[in-house]
C-alpha positions as CSV (number, residue, x, y, z in Angstrom):
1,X,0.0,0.0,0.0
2,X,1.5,3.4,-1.3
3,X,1.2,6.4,1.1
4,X,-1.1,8.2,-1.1
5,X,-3.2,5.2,-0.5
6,X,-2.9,5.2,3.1
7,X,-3.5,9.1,3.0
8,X,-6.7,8.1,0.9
9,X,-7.8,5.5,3.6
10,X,-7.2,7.9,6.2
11,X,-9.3,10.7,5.1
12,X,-12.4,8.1,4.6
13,X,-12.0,7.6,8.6
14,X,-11.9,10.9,9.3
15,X,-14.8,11.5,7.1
16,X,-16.7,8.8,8.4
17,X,-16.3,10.6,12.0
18,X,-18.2,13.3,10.8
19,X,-21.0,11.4,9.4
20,X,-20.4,10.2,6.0
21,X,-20.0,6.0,6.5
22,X,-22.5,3.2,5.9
23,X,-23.3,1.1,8.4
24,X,-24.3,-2.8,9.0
25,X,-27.4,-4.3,8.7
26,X,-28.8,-3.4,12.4
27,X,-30.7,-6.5,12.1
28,X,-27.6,-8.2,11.2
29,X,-25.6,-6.8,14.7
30,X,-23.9,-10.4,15.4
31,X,-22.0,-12.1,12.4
32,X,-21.2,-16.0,13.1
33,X,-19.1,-17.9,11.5
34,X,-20.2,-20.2,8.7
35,X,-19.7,-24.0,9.5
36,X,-17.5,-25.7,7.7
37,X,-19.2,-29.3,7.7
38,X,-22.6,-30.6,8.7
39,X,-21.2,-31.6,12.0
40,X,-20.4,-27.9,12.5
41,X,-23.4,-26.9,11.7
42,X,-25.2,-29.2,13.8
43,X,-23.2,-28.4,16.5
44,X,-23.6,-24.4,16.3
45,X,-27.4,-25.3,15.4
46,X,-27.4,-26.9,19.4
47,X,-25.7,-23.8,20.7
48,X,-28.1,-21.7,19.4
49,X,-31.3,-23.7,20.9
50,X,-29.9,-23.8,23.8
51,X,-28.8,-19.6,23.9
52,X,-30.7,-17.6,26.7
53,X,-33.2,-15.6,25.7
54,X,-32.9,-12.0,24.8
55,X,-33.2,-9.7,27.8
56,X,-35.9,-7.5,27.9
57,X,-35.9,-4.2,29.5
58,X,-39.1,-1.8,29.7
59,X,-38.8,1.7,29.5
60,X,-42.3,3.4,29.8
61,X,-44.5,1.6,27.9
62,X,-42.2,0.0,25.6
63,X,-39.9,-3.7,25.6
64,X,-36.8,-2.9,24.6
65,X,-34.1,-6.0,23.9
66,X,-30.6,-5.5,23.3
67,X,-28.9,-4.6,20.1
68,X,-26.0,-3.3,18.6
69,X,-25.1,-0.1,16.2
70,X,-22.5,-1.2,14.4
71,X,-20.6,1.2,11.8
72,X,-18.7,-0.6,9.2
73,X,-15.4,1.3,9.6
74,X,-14.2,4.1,11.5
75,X,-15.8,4.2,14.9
76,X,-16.6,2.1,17.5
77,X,-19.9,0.0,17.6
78,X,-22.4,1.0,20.3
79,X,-24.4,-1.6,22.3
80,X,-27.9,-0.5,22.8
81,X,-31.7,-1.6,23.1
82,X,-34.2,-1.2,20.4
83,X,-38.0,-1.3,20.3
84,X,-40.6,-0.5,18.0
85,X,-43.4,1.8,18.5
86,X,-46.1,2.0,15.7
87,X,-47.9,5.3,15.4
88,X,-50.6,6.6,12.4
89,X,-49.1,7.8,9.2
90,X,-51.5,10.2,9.1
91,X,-51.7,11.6,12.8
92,X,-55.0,13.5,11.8
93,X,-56.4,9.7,11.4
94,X,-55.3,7.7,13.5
95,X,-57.4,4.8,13.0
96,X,-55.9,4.5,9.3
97,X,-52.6,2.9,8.4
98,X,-50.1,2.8,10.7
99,X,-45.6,2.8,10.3
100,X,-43.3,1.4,12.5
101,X,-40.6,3.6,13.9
102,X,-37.4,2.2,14.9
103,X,-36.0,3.1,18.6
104,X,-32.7,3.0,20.2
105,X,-32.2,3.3,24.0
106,X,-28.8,3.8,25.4
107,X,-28.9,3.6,28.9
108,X,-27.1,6.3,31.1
109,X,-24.0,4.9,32.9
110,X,-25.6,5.7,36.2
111,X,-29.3,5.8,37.5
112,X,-31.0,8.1,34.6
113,X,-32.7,11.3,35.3
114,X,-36.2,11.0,34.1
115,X,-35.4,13.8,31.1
116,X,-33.6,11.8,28.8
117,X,-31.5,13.0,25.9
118,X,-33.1,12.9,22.2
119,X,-30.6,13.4,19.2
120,X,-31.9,14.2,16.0
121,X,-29.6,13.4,12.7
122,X,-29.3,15.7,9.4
123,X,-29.8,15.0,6.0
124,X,-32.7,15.4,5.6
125,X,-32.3,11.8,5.3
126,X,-30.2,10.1,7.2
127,X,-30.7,7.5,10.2
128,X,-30.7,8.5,14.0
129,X,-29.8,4.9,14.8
130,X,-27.1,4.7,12.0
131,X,-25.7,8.3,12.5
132,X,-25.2,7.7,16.6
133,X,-21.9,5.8,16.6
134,X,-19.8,8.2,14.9
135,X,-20.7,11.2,17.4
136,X,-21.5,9.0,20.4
137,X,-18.2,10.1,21.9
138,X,-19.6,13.4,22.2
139,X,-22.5,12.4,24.4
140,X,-20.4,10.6,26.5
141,X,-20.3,13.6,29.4
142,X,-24.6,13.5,28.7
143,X,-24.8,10.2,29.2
144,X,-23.0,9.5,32.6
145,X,-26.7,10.8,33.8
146,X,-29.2,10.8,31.0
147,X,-30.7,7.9,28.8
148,X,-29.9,9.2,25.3
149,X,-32.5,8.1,23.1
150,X,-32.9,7.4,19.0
151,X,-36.0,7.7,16.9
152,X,-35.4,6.9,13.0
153,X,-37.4,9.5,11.5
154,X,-40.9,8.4,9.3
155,X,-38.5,7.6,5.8
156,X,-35.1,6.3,7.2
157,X,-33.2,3.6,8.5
158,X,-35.8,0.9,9.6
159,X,-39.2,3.7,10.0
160,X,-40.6,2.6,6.3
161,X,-37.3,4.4,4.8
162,X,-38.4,6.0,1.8
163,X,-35.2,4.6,-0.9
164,X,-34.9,6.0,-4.7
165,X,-32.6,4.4,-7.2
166,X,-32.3,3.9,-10.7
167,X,-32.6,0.6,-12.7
168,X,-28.9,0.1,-11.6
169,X,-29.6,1.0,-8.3
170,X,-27.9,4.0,-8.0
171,X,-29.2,7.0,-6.1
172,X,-30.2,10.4,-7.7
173,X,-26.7,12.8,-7.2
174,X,-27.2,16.6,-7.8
175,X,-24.0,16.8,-8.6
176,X,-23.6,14.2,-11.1
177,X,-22.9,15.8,-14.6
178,X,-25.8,16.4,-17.5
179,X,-28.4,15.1,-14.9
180,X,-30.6,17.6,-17.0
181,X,-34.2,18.5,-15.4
182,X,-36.1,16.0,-17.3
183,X,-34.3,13.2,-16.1
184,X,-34.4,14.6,-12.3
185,X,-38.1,15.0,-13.3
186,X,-38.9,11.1,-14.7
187,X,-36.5,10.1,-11.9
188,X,-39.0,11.4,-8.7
189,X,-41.8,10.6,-11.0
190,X,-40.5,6.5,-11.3
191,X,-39.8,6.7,-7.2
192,X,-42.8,8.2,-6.1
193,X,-45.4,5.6,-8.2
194,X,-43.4,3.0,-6.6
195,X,-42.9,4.3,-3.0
196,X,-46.9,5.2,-3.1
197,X,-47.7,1.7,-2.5
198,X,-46.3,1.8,0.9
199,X,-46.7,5.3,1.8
200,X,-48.6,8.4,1.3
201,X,-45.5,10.5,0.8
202,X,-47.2,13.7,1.3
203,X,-46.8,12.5,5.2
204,X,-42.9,12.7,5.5
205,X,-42.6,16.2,6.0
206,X,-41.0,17.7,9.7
207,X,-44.2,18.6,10.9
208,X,-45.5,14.6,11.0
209,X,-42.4,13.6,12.5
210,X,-42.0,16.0,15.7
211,X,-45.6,14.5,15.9
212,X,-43.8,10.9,15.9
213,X,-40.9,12.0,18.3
214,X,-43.7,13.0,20.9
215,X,-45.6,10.2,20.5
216,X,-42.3,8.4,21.7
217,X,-42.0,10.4,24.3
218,X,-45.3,9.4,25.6
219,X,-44.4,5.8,25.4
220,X,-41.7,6.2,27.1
221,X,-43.2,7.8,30.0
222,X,-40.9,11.1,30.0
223,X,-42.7,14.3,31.3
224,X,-39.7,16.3,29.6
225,X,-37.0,15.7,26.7
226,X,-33.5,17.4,26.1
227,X,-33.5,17.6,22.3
228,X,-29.7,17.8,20.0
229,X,-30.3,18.5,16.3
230,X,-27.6,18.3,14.0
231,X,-27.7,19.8,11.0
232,X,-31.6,19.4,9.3
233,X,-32.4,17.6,12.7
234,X,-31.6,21.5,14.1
235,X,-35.2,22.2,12.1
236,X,-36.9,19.1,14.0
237,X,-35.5,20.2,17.5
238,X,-36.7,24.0,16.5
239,X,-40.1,23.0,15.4
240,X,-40.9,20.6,18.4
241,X,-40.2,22.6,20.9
242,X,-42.4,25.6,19.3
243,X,-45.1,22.9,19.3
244,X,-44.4,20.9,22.4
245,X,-42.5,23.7,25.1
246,X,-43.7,22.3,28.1
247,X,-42.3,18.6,27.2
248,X,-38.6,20.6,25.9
249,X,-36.6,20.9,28.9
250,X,-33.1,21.8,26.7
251,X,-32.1,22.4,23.2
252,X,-28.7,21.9,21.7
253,X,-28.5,22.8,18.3
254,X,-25.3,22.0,16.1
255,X,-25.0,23.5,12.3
256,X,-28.3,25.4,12.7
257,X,-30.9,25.7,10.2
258,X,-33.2,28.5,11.4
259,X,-36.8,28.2,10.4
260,X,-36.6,31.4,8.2
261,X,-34.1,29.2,5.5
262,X,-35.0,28.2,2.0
263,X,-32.9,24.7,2.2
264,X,-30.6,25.2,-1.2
265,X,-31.2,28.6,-2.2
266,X,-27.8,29.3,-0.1
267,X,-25.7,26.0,-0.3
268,X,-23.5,27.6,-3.6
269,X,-22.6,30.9,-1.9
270,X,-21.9,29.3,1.7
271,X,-19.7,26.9,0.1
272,X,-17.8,29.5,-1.9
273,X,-17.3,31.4,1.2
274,X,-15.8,28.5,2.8
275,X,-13.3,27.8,0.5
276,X,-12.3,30.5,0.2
277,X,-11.8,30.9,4.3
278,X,-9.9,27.7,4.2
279,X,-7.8,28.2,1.4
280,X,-6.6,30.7,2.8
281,X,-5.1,28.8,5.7
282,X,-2.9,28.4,2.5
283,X,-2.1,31.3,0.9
284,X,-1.5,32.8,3.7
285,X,1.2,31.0,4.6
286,X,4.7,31.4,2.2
287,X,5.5,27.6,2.7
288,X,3.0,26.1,1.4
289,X,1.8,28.8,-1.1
290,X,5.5,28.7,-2.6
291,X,5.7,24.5,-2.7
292,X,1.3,24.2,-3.9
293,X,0.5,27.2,-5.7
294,X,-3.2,29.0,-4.8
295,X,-5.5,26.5,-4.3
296,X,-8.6,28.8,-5.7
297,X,-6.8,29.4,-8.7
298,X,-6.0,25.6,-9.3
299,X,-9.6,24.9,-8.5
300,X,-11.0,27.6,-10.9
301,X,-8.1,25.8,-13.7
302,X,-9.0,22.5,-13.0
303,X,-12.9,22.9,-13.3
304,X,-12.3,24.8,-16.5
305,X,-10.3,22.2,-17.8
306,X,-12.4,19.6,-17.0
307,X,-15.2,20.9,-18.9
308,X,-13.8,21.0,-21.8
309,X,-11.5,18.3,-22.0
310,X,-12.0,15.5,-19.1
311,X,-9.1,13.1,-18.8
312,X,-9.2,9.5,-18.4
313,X,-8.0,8.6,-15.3
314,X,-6.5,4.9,-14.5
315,X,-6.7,5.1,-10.1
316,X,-7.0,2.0,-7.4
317,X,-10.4,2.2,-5.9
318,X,-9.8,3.3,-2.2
319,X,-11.2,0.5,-0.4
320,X,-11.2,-2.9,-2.4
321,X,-7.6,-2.0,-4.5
322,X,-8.9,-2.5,-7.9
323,X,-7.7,-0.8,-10.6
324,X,-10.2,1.2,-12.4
325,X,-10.2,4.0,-15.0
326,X,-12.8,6.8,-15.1
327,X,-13.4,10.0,-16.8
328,X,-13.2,12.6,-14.6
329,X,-15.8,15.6,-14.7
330,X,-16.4,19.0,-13.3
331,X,-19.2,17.0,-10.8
332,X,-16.7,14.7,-9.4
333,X,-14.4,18.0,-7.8
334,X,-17.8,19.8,-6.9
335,X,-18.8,17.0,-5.3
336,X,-15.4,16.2,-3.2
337,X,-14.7,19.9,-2.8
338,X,-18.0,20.3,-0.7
339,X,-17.8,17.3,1.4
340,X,-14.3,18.0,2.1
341,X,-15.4,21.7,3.1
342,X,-17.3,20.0,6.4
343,X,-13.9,19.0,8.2
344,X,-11.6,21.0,8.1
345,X,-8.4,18.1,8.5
346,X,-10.1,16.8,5.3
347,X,-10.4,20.4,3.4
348,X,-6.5,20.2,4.2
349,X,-6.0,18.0,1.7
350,X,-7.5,19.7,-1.2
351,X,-4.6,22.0,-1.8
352,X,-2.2,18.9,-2.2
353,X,-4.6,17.3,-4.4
354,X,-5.2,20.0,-6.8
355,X,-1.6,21.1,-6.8
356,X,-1.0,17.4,-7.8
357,X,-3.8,17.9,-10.6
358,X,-1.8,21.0,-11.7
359,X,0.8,18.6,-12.3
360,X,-1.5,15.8,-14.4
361,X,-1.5,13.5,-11.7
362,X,-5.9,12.6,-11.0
363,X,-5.2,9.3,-9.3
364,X,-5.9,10.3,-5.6
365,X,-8.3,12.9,-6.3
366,X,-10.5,10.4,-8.3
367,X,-10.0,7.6,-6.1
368,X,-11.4,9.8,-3.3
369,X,-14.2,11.1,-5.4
370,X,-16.0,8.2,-6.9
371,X,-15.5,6.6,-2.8
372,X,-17.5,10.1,-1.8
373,X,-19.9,9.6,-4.7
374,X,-20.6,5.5,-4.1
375,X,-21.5,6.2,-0.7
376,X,-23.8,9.1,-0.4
377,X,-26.4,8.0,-2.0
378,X,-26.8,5.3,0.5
379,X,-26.9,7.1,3.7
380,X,-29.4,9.5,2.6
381,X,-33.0,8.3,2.1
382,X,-33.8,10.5,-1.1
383,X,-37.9,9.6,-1.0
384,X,-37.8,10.9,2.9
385,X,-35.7,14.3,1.4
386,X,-38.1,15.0,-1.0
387,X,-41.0,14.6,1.0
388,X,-39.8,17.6,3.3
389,X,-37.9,19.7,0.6
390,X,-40.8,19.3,-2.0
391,X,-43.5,20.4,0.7
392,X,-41.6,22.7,2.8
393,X,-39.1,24.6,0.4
394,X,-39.4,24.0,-3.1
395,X,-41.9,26.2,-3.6
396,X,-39.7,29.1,-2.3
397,X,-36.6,28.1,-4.1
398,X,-35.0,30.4,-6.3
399,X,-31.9,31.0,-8.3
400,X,-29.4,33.5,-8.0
401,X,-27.7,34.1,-11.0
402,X,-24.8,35.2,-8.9
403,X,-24.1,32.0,-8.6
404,X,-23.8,30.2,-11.8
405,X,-20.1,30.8,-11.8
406,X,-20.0,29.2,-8.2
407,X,-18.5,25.5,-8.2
408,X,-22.0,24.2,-7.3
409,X,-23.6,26.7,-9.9
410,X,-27.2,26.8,-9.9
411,X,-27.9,22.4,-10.7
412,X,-28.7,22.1,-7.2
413,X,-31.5,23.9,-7.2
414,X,-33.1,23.4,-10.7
415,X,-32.7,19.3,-10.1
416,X,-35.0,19.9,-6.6
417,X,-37.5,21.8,-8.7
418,X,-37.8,19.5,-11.5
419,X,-37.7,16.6,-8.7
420,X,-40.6,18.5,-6.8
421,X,-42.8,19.0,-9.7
422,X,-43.0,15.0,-9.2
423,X,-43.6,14.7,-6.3
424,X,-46.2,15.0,-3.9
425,X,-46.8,17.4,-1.2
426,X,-48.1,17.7,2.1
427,X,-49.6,21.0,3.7
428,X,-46.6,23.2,5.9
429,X,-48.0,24.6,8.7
430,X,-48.8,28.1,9.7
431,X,-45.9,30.1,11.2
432,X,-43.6,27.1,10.2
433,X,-41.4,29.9,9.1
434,X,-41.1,31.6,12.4
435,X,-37.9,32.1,14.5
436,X,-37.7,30.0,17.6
437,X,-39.1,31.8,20.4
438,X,-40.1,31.7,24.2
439,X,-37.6,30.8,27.1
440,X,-36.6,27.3,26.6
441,X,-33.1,27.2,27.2
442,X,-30.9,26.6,23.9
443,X,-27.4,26.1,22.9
444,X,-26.4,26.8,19.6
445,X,-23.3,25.6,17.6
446,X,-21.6,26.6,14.8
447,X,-18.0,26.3,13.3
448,X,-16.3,29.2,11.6
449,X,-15.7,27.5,8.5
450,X,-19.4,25.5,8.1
451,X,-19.7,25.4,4.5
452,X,-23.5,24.8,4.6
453,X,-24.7,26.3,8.0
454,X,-22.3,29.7,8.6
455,X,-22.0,31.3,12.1
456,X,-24.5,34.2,10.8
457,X,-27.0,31.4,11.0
458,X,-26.6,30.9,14.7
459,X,-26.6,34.5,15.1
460,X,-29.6,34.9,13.4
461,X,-31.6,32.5,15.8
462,X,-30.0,33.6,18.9
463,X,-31.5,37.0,18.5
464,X,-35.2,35.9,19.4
465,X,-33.9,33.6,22.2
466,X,-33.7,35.3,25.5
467,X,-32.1,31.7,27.5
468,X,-29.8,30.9,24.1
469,X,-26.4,31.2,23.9
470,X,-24.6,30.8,20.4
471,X,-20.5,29.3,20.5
472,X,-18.5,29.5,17.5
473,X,-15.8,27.1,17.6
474,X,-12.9,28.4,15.8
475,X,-11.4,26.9,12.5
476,X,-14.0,24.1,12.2
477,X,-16.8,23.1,9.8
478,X,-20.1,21.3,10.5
479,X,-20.8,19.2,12.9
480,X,-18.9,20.9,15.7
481,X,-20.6,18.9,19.4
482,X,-17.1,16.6,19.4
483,X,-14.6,19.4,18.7
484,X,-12.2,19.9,22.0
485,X,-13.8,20.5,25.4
486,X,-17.7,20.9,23.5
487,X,-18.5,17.6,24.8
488,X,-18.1,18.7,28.6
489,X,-20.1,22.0,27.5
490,X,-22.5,20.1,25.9
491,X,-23.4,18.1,29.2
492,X,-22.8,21.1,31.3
493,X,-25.7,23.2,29.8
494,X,-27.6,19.7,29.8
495,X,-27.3,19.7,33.6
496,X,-27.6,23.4,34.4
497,X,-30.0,24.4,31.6
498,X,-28.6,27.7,31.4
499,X,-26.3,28.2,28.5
500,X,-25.0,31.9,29.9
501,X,-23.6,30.8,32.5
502,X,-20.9,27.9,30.4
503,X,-17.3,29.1,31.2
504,X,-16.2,28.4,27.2
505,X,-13.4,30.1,27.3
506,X,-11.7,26.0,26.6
507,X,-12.6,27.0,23.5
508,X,-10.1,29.3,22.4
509,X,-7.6,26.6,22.4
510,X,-8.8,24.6,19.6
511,X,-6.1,24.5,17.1
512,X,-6.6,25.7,13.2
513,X,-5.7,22.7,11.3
514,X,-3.3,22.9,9.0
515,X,-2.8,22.6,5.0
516,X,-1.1,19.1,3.9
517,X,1.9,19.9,2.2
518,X,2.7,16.4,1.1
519,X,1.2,13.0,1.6
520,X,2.7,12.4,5.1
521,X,0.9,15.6,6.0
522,X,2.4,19.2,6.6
523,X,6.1,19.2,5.4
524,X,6.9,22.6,5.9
């Protein structure tokens, strides 16, 4: 293995730490070995007759047995209990049909207060119960007295996940190159007619599921619930606890979405911004502008290039080894330039790579793409993303013409509309639109380089929260709850409930990461 490969292999951990992985079958949590001969098999057939029974715990209403969230690489595996807790797909009729929603229930390390912790995962799309591992270090503090507790959300993980995929089984990609309007169009068109046979997918939307989350919270037999949002789950935890104050005892909000956002009419222009701060990190510096030239300008070159005249490049796919070839396109560096953008060890990297493209060399940067690009598309339920984008923001959705020189241009947002005209739509409520209010007590989190969620997000929300208290962690992206002493923060406010009052002054220590300089990592 050649050290661009280990760099390669490196960056997909530390990507998968900040929430893009796939994750094991959770109904598959134990893997046996196969027998070898009948007499093994008979054998491990007698062991398992004779296995104890699963343990049963209640909790409220609800049996929970054990279980195990198990990520396939790059964090540790988290042992849990899961139940199931059917509620109405249409909440205004409740006798009709009904989903199952998927629950996870790790116990606090001591006796548990009776307000346990809810965390509510991004997207919109992806699994509570699949995202948890890769963070859970960062409830660690929490937990020691709180039960935290996972709810897939009505459309992912194992609550009637709303899946869309081609003949081929590949996932719909904005980014993906010539994916013109027409075939975004047929695309949600082909999904929805299918999907509509198991659920009335006007009834995904963020309004149904804080309807979901408190009807867990009944079963479970909790008077009051600390709510963490990361990311799109920041617009559940905002929206529940406008509906449901009495039952929100905290709010911790990480990468904040506030209620006023259009999702997509900003993603182009945040990301530019973000580059641009983090390139800097490079420019700025005499080193490593003198050895890797200015990373904007190499962007700007490559993209250019690409469009005209995409090479054919021979690379080693970056988990199984094989060697591939590809033509590589302007959507394959949009694509890794954004995700790279949310960590800022991994944004690192891209002044490297496209100094290394300068010099006609693709291999890495390829390799590192088509991993991004294989395995987005699985962690994000696309039918569950549409249902809330098509009936709470498409309508609103515009495009800026400053942007159709950005890297992500203006695609993103006429692939949603084409998708939406699809797709069904469910009613948004009145004042869904409305800033957070009232005197829950609320913690907000951003990270000065966010590429989607910018600090003047949490700025914005802070303003109509007199008990809310807005942190900006220095030199990081999204996703920021697990950066330095946040974790002990984190269960501070839990505890005390009073986000003024946090000593965060830990915070000024977090280091700026620095620029890779060659593959063994800064070289000055």
């Amino acid at each position: 293995m050649n050290r661009k490969t280990r760099l390669i292999i490196a960056v997909v951990l530390l990507l998968a730490l900040f929430g893009y992985r796939q994750y094991k079958d959770r109904e598959q949590v134990v893997v046996k070995p196969t027998p070898t001969s009948p007499a093994a098999q008979a054998k491990a057939d007698a062991a398992a007759s004779s296995a104890a029974p699963a343990i049963t715990r209640r909790l409220g209403m609800l049996a929970f047995t054990p279980c195990t969230l198990a990520p396939d690489f790059g964090t540790a595996s988290v042992e849990a209990l899961c139940s199931k807790l059917l509620v109405p797909e249409d909440h205004a009729a409740p006798n009709g049909r009904k989903i199952s929603l998927a629950i996870a229930w790790v116990p606090a390390k001591g006796e548990g207060l009776p307000d346990p912790m809810f965390m509510l995962a991004g997207g919109p799309g992806q699994s509570a119960l699949e995202s948890f591992p890769g963070i859970a270090p960062a409830f660690a503090d929490v937990r020691k007295k709180r039960d935290i507790v996972l709810v897939d959300q009505r459309g992912t993980g194992d609550s009637n996940k709303l899946v869309c995929k081609d003949d081929k089984g590949k996932s719909a990609v904005v980014e993906e190159d010539n994916y013109s309007p027409e075939a975004a169009r047929a695309f949600a068109a082909r999904c929805a007619a299918k999907l509509a046979v198991t659920a009335d997918l006007r009834l995904y939307s963020t309004s149904d599921a804080i309807q979901d989350l408190d009807a867990v919270r009944i079963a479970i037999g909790a008077e009051q619930i600390n709510l963490m949002g990361i990311s799109y789950g920041t617009r559940v935890a905002q929206q529940y606890a406008a509906r449901y104050p009495a039952h929100t005892r905290t709010v911790t909000i990480d990468g904040i979405v506030p209620n006023s956002l259009i999702l997509g009419n900003e993603h182009a222009r945040n990301l530019e911004s973000s580059l641009n701060s983090q390139f800097a990190r490079c420019t700025q510096d005499k080193d490593c502008l003198a050895k890797l030239g200015n990373p904007r300008e190499r962007l700007n070159a490559l993209m250019t290039r690409l469009a005209t005249d995409p090479p054919l490049v021979s690379y080693r796919d970056a988990i199984t080894g094989e060697a591939k070839q590809e033509k590589m396109t302007p959507g394959h560096i949009a694509m890794l330039a954004r995700m790279f953008a949310y960590a800022p060890q991994a944004a690192g990297l891209l002044p490297l790579e496209l100094n290394e493209a300068a010099q006609g060399r693709h291999e890495s940067l390829m390799a590192l793409a088509t991993l991004l690009g294989s395995t987005l598309g699985d962690q994000i339920m696309h039918g569950m993303q549409l249902s809330v984008i098509c009936t709470e923001d498409a309508g609103e959705m515009t495009i800026d013409d400053a942007d159709k020189d950005s890297l992500l241009g203006t695609s993103m947002i006429t692939v949603l509309q084409a998708q939406c005209d699809a797709w069904p739509k469910g009613k948004r409520p009145d004042g869904f639109r409305k800033p957070l209010a009232g005197t829950v007590p609320v913690l907000i989190l951003s990270g000065e380089f966010d590429p989607v969620t910018p600090p003047r997000y949490g700025d914005e929300v802070a303003k109509s929260l007199p008990k809310g208290r807005h942190l900006v962690i220095r030199g990081q992206g999204h996703n920021v709850v697990g950066i330095g002493c946040m974790p002990k923060l984190f269960a501070s406010f839990v505890d005390g409930a009073d986000a003024k009052k946090l000593d965060a002054s830990c915070l000024d220590k977090v280091p700026y990461a620095k620029p890779f300089t060659g593959f063994y990592g800064w070289e000055p």
